[in-house]
Residue frames as qw, qx, qy, qz and C-alpha x, y, z in Angstrom:
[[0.634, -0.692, -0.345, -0.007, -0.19, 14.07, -2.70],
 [0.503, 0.523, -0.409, 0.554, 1.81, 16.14, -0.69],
 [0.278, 0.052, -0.711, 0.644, 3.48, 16.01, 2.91],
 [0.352, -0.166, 0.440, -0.809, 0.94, 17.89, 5.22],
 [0.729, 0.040, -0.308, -0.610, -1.79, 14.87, 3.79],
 [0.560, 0.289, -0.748, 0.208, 1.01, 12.41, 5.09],
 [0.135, 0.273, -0.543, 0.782, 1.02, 13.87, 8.18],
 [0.565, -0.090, 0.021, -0.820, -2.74, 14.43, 8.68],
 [0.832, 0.089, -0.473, -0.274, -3.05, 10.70, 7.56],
 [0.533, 0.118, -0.703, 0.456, -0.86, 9.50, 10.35],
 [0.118, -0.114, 0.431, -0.888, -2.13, 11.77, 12.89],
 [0.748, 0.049, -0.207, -0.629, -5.42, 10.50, 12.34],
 [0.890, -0.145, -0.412, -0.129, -4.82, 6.94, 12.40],
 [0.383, 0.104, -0.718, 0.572, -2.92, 7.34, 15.60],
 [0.072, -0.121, 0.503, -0.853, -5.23, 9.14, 17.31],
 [0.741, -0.140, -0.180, -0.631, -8.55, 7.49, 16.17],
 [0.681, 0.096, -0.725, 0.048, -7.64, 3.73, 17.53],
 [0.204, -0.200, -0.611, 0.738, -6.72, 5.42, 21.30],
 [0.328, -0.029, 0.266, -0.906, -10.01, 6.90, 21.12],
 [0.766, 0.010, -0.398, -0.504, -11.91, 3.85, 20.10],
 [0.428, 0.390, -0.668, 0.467, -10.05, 2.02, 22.40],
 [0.054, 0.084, 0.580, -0.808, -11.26, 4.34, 25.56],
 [0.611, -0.050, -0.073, -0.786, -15.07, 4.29, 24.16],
 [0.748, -0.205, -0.543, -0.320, -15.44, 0.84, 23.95],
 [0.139, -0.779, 0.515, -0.330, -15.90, -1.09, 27.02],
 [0.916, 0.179, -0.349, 0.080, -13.37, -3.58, 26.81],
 [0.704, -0.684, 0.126, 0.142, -11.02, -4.43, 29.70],
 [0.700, 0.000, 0.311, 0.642, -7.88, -5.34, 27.21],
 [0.186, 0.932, -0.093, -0.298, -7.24, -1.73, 25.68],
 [0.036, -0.644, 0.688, 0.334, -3.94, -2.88, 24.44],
 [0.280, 0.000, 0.896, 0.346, -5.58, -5.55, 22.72],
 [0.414, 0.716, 0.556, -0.085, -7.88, -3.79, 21.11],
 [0.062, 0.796, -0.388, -0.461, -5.13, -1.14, 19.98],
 [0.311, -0.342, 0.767, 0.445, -3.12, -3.85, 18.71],
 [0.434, 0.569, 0.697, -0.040, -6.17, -4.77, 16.43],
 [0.157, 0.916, 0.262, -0.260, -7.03, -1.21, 15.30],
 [0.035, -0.728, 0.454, 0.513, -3.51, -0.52, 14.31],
 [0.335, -0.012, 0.838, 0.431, -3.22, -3.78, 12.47],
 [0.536, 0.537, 0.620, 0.198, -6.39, -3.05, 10.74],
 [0.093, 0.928, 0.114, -0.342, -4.88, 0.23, 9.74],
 [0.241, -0.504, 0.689, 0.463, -1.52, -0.93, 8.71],
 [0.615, 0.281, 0.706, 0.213, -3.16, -3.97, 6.19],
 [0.592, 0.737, 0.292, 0.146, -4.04, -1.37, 3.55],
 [0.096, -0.943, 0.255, 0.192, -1.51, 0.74, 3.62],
 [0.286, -0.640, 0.596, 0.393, 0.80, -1.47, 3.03],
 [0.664, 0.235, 0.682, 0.198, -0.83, -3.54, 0.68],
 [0.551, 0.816, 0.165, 0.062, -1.29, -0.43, -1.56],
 [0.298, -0.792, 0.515, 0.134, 2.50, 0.63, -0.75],
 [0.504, -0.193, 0.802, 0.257, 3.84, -2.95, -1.87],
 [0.628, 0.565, 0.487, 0.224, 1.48, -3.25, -5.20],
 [0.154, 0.962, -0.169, -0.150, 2.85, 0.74, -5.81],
 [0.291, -0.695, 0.615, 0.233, 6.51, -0.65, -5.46],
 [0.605, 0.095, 0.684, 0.398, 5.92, -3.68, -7.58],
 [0.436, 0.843, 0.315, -0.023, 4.43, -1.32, -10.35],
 [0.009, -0.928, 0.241, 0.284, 6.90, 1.18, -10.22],
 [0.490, -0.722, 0.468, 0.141, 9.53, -1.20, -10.32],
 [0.435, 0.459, -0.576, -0.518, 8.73, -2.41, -13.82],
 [0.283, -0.194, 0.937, 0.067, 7.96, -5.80, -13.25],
 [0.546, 0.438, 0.703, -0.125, 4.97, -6.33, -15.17],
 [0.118, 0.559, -0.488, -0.660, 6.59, -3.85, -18.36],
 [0.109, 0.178, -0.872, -0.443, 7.66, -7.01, -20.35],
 [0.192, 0.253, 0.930, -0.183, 4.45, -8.94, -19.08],
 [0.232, 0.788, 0.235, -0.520, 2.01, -5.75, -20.30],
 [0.133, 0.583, -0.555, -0.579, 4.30, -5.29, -23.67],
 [0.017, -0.248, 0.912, 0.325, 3.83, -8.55, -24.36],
 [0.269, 0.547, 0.729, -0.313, 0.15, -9.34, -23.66],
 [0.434, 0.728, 0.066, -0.526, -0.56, -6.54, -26.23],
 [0.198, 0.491, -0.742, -0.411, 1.66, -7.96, -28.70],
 [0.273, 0.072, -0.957, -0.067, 1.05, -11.75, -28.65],
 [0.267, -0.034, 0.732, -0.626, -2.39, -11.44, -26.53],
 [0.333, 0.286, 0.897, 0.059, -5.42, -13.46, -26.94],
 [0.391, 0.718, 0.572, -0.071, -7.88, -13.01, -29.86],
 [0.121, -0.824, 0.218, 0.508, -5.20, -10.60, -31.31],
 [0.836, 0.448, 0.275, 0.158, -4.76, -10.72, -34.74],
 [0.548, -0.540, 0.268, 0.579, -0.75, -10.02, -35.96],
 [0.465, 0.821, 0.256, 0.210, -1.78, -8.46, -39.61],
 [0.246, 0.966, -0.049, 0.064, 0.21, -5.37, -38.66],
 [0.478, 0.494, -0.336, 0.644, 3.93, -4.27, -38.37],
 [0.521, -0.820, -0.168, 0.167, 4.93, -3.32, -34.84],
 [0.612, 0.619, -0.232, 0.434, 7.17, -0.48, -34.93],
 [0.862, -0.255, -0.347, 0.268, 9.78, -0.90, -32.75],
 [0.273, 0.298, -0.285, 0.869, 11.29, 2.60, -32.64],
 [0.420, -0.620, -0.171, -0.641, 7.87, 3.59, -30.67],
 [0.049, -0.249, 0.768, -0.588, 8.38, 3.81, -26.60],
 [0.416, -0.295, -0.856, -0.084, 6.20, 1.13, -25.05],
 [0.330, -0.597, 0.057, -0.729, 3.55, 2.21, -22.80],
 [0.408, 0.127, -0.829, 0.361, 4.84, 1.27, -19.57],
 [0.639, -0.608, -0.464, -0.081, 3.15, 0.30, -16.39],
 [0.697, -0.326, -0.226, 0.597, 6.11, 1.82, -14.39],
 [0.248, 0.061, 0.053, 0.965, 5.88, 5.00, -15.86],
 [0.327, -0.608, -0.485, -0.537, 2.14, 5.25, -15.38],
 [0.691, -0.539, -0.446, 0.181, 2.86, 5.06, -11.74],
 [0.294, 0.734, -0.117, 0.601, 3.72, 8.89, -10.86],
 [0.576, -0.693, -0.075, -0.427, 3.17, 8.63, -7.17],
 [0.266, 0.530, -0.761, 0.264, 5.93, 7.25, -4.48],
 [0.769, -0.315, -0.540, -0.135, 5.06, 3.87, -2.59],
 [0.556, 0.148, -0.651, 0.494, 7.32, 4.94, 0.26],
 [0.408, -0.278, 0.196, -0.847, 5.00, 7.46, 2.20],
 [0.888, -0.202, -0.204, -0.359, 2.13, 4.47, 2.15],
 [0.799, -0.005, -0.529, 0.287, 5.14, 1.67, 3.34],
 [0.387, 0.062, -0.608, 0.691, 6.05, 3.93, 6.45],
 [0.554, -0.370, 0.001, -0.746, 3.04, 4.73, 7.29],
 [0.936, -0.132, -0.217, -0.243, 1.97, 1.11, 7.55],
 [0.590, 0.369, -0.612, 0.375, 4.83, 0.21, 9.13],
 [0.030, 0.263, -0.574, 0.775, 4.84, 2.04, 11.97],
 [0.739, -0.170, 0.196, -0.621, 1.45, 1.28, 12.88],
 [0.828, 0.158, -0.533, -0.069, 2.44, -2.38, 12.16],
 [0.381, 0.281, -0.624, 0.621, 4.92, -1.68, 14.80],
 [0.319, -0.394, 0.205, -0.837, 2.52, -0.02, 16.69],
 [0.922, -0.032, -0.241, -0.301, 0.04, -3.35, 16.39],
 [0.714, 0.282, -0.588, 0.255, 3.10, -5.10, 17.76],
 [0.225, 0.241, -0.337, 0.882, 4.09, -3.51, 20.53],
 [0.642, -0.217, 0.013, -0.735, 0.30, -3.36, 21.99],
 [0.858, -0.350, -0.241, -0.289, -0.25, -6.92, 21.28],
 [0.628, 0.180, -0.593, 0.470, 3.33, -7.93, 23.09],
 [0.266, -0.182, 0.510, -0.798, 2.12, -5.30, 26.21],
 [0.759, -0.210, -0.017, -0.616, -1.38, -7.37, 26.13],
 [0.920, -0.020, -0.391, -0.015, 0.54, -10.97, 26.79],
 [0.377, 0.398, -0.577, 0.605, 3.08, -9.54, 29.00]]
């Protein structure tokens, strides 16, 4: 994916929320932003945070092993050991940080709305 998609993708979900916002008619606008961003921020960052735990190798040993020692697996053969394990961290080619500031900021955003709607 590259940058101008980032961009587009932000630009978009900023500007669709303040127009759904002004169509509906609700009297709280800033609590209906603060909504819209939050439901905008929830995937983002959940796919952002599962990208970072991937990358970051934590489920390698947990994936290496499950093929080695996993159920209904029958140990007959030799495992050779010079061969490079097929990681889960290297399968992941993509960077979680684009998806984690997106969602942020609109987290912020979701903040910041609902704190103007109680003020």
């Amino acid at each position: 994916m590259t940058k101008p998609f980032y961009k587009i993708l932000l630009a978009i979900g900023i500007l669709i929320p303040i127009i759904w916002a002004f169509i509906q008619d609700n009297l709280a606008i800033t609590h209906a932003l603060s909504n819209a961003y939050f439901y905008l921020c929830v995937p983002l960052l959940i796919i952002g945070l599962f990208t970072a735990v991937l990358k970051a190798g934590t489920f390698d040993l947990f994936a290496s092993s499950f093929k080695k020692y996993g159920p209904f697996k029958k140990n007959d053969y030799t495992i050779d050991k010079s061969a490079t394990p097929n990681e889960l961290s290297r399968k992941v080619t993509w960077s979680p940080r684009p998806f984690l500031m997106i969602g942020s900021l609109f987290l912020l955003l979701s903040l910041i709305f609902l704190l103007f709607y109680y003020i």
